[in-house]
C-alpha positions, 0 to 999 in steps of 0.5 A, a space after each residue: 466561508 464567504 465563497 466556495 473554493 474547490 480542492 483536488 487531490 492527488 496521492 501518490 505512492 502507497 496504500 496508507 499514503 491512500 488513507 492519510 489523502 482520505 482523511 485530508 479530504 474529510 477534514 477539508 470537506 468537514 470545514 466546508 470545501 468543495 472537491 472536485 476531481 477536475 484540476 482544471 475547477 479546482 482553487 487550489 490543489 493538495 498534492 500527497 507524495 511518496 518520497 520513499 525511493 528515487 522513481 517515486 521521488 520523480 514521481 512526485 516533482 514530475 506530478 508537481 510541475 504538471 500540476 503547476 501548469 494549471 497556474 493562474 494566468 494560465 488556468 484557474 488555479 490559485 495554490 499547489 499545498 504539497 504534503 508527505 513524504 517529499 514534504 518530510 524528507 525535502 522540504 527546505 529543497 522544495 521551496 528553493 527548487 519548486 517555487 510553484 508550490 505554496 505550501 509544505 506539510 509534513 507527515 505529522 502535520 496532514 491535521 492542519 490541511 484545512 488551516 494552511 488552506 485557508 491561511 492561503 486564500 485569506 491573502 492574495 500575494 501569500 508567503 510560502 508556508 512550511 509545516 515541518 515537525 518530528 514525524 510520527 502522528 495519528 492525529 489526523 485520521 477520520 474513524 468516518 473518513 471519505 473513502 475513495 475505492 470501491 468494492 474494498 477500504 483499506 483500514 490503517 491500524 498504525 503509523 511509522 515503522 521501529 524495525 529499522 531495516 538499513 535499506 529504508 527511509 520509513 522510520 525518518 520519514 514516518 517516525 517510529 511505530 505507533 499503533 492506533 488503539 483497538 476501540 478506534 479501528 473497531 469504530 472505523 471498521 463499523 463505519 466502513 461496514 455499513 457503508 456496505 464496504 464488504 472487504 478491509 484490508 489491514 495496513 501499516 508498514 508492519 502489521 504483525 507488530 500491531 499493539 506491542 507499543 501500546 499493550 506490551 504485547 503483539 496484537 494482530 490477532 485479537 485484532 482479527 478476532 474483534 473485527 471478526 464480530 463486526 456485523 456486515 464485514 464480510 472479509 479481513 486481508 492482512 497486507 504487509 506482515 513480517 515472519 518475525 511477527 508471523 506468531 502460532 497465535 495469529 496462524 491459528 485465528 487466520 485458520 480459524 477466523 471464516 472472515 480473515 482472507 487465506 492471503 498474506 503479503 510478507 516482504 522477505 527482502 532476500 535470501 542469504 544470510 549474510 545479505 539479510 544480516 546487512 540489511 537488518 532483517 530479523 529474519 534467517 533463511 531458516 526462520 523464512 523456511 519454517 514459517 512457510 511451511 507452518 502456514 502452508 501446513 495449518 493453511 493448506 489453501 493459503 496465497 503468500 506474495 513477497 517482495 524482494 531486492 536486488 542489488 543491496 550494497 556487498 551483494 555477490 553473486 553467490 548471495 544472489 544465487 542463494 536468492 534464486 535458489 530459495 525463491 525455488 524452494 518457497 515458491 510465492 504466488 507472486 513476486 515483486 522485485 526491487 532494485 536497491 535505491 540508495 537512500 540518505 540517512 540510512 545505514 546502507 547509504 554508505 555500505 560498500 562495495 555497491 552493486 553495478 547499474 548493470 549488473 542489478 538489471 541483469 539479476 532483477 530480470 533474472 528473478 522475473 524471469 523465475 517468478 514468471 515460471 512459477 506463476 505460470 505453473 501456480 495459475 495453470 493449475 487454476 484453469 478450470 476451477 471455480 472461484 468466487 471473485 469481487 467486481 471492482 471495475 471494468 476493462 478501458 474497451 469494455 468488453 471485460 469485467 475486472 475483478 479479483 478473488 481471495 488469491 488477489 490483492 488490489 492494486 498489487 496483483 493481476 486481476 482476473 478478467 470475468 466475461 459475463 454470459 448471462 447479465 450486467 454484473 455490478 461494480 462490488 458484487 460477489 459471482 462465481 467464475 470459471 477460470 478458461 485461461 491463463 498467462 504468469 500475470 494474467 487470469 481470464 473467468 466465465 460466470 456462472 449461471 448463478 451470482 455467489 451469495 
């Protein structure tokens, strides 16, 4: 490249939307960009967006117009390459309403970044550029990627989605599921554990479905017992599981396994039949029920998050009554809540009767307001105990180390604020903290006189 051009990037939305800006990063690093995380340096800018419901749609178009502010004559920058789900869902509409951007790539094209980006800079007046193609791919990911976290990595074992819930976009956006082989994550993994990363979590929109597309059966937990093995990894954290895929094999190598983190996050949607009938869930009040008390029986210290949604078409009171009342009985230490957001090209895009604006923010506040009693009473019982927490930043004002224990996932759970009493601490170390206080969201620690080994 006769003249150095820098890039920045932006991702948006998700864990493995996080990985796939990762692998961008290395593939144009690898062909000899510059990055640079200063979008006033930068030559062009590669935007990875979300587009799997309306606030991340925004979300996206919001970050693009910002960034077209940046332009040439006002700034430096010369290009805007949007890639990802806004990309694969809208991209005739992106080029007819956001004529800053440059360039499209969809969710099956993240490999070509480093062509589109030098097909722009090899002409001044450069003509719009579309890379749109059936999703479904994983022929961009880097075994040695850049990894941009600190203290963790998350570790993508597969891509797209076959469950094909009525409510989600995800199988048209990212294909069907395709899981990486076993050798290609066993190969990532060591990279990632000797570039000191001690904590990986596993991520795909449905991990428990792990290997049934390429070896005929459900893989997680041979998965976890090879990870295992891996030399200098110190833990596993599974995120989005499904109880249908929640298997005795994979309870029991989670309770043997020393390595494989007591923590699973498993969006159950809802709980009523008949609203999990409609949504295409697999699942049933029961089989939620009996999988819970399974884990919680073979693993009796074991953190179970959700997800569930508020507002599906046909949903009536008594359906969200039966919500509250087994988020009574199930108990997750934590809780999401979204509002259904109706999306094109699903099933329940033209279900009906629809769910009023009003009376969903009523029944989202109402679950919050559960969760918020129950996280409360889960963290009171914590005050007081010692637990060994990982360093991953420090507080805006300083005056806290943030960190997290097995019980936290990043990005996703309340942190635990650690006061240090005796020393600096470093960002990824491991310490022994006393928990003092609490609020539902919020966990305050002391160290102890010794670090954790």
């Amino acid at each position: 490249m006769s003249k150095e051009r820098y890039i920045s990037m932006i991702s948006l939305g998700c864990s493995k939307n996080l990985v796939d800006t990762e692998c961008m990063t290395t593939i144009l690093m690898n062909d000899g960009f510059q990055m640079t995380d200063d979008i006033t340096k930068a030559d062009c800018v590669v935007i990875n967006t979300c587009g799997f419901i309306e606030s991340a749609k925004q979300e996206s178009i919001d970050t693009i117009l910002d960034v077209a502010s940046y332009k040439k004559p006002k700034g430096k920058l010369s290009y805007i390459v949007v890639t990802g789900c806004l990309s694969q869902r809208y991209p005739k509409e992106i080029g007819k309403t956001l004529p800053e951007v440059d360039a499209v790539l969809g969710t099956a094209h993240y490999q070509d970044i480093s062509k589109v980006v030098k097909s722009l800079f090899a002409k001044d007046d450069s003509d719009w550029m579309a890379y749109i193609d059936k999703p479904g791919s994983l022929q961009h990911m880097q075994k040695n990627r850049v990894v941009t976290t600190r203290s963790y990595a998350w570790l993508k074992i597969a891509e797209g989605c076959s469950n094909g819930c009525a409510f989600c976009a995800i199988p048209g956006i990212r294909g069907k599921y395709i899981s990486r082989p076993m050798e290609d994550i066993l190969e990532e993994a060591k990279y990632l554990a000797k570039s000191g990363y001690k904590e990986i979590i596993l991520a795909a929109q449905d991990t428990t479905n792990y290997g049934k597309d390429l070896y005929g059966k459900k893989c997680l937990a041979e998965l976890l017992s090879k990870l295992a093995k891996i030399k200098g990894l110190g833990s596993i954290r599974i995120m989005y599981a499904y109880i249908n895929g929640i298997t005795d094999e994979l309870i029991n190598e989670m309770a043997k396994n020393p390595k494989v983190l007591h923590y699973l996050d498993i969006p159950v949607q809802h709980g009523d039949d008949e609203i999990l009938k409609k949504m295409r869930r697999k699942d049933t009040v029961k089989s939620i029920t009996d999988t819970l008390t399974k884990l919680r029986k073979a693993i009796p210290d074991i953190v179970i998050r959700s997800t569930v949604m508020v507002g599906f078409p046909g949903e009536k009171a008594e359906h969200f009554e039966n919500l509250l009342k087994n988020l009574k009985i199930w108990k997750f230490q934590c809780l999401g809540c979204f509002i259904y957001s109706p999306e094109e090209n699903t099933l329940g895009y033209n279900m009906h009767p629809r769910v009023r604006k009003d009376v969903s923010e009523r029944r989202y506040a109402r679950v919050m307001e559960l969760q918020q009693e129950i996280s409360l009473a889960y963290n009171e019982r914590r005050v007081g105990k010692i637990v060994k927490v990982t360093i991953d930043s420090t507080s805006d004002d300083g005056i806290f180390y943030l960190g997290r224990s097995y019980m936290e996932a990043p990005e996703i759970d309340p942190v635990i604020y650690v006061v240090s009493t005796n020393r600096p601490l470093e960002i990824g170390e491991q310490v022994t903290v006393k928990i003092v206080e609490c609020t539902p969201y919020e966990l305050t620690g002391v160290t102890e006189d010794e670090s954790a080994e």
